[in-house]
C-alpha positions as CSV (number, residue, x, y, z in Angstrom):
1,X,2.2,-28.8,-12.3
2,X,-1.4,-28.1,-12.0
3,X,-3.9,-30.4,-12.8
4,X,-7.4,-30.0,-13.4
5,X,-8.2,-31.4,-10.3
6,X,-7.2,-28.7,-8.6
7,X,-8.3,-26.0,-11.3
8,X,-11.9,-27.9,-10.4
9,X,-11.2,-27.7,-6.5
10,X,-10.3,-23.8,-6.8
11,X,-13.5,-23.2,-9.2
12,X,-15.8,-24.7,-6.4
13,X,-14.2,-22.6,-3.6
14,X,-15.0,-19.1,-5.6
15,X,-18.5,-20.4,-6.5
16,X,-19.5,-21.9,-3.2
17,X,-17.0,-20.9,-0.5
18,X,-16.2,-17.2,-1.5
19,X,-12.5,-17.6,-1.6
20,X,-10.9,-14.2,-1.9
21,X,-7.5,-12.9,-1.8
22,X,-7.6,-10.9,1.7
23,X,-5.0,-8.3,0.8
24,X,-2.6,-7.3,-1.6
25,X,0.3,-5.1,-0.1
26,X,2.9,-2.5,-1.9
27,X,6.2,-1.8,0.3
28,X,7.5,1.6,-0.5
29,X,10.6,2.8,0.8
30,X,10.8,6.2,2.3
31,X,14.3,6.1,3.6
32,X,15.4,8.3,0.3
33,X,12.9,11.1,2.1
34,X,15.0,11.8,5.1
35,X,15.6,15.9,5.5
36,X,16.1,17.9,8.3
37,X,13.5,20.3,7.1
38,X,9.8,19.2,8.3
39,X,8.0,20.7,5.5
40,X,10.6,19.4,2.6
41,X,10.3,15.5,4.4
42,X,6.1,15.6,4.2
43,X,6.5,16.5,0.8
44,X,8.8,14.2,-0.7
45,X,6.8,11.6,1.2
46,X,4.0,12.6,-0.3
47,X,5.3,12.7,-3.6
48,X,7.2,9.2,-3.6
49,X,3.6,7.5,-2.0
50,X,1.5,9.3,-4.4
51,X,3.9,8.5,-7.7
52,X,4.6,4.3,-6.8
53,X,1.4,3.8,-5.5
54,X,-0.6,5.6,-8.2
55,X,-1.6,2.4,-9.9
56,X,-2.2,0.5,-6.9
57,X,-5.9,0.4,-6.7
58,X,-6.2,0.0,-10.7
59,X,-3.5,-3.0,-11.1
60,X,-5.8,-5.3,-7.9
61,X,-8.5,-4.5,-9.7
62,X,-7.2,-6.0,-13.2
63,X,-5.4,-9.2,-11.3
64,X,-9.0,-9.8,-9.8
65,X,-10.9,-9.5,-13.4
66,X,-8.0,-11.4,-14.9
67,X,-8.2,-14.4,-12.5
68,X,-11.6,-14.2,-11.3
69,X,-11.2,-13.7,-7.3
70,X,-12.0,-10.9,-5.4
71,X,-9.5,-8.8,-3.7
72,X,-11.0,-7.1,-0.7
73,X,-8.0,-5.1,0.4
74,X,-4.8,-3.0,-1.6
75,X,-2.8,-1.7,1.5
76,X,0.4,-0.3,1.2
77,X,3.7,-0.6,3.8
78,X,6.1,2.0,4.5
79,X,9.4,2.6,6.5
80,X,8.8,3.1,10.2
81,X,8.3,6.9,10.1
82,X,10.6,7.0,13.4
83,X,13.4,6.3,11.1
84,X,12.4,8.9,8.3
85,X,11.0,12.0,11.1
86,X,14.2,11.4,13.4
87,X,16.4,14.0,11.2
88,X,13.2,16.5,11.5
89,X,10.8,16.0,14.0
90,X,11.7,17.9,17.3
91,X,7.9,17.6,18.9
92,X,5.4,14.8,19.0
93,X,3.2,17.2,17.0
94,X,5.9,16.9,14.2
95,X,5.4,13.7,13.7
96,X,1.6,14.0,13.5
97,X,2.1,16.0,10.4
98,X,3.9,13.0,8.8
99,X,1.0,11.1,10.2
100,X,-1.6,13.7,8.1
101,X,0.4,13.2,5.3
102,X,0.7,9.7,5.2
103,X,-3.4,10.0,5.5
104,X,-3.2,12.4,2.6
105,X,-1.5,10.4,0.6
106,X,-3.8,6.7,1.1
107,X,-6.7,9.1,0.6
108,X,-5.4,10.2,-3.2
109,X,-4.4,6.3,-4.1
């Protein structure tokens, strides 16, 4: 149980310390994007970031109001994309366009 010791403690650390959470992170699976076709694969990975993460941005923002501590970072962690491209990527330079949409994606959340 908490004590108002340590509600005090925490209070001084915000005010004179600049505590702050460093990062919150969302882990999205991608595993249900696997295709054989390139162009079908960047989509749905696309889509599935885009939908899941949509809020991402607006819910860190409303813990940090809500308890008073900055959060400097929302991030978000996906499957290693050489388990999702394997099925579809046949060059290097396929895998860049997961990479691009991947960038896409973080750039709309």
């Amino acid at each position: 149980m908490i004590n108002i010791f340590e509600v005090n403690e925490t209070n001084k650390m915000i005010e004179h310390e600049n505590l702050d959470v460093r990062t919150i992170t969302m882990g999205i699976s991608l595993l249900d994007c696997i295709d054989s076709d390139l162009e079908t694969l960047n989509k749905k990975v696309y889509d599935k970031i885009t939908t899941c993460a949509k809020d991402l941005v607006s819910t860190g923002e409303a813990i940090s109001t809500e308890y008073g501590i900055p959060i400097v970072n929302k991030r978000i962690s996906v499957t290693p994309i050489a388990l999702i491209g394997g099925a579809a990527c046949k060059t290097a330079e396929d895998f860049v366009t997961i990479a691009e949409t991947l960038d896409r994606a973080a750039k709309t959340v």
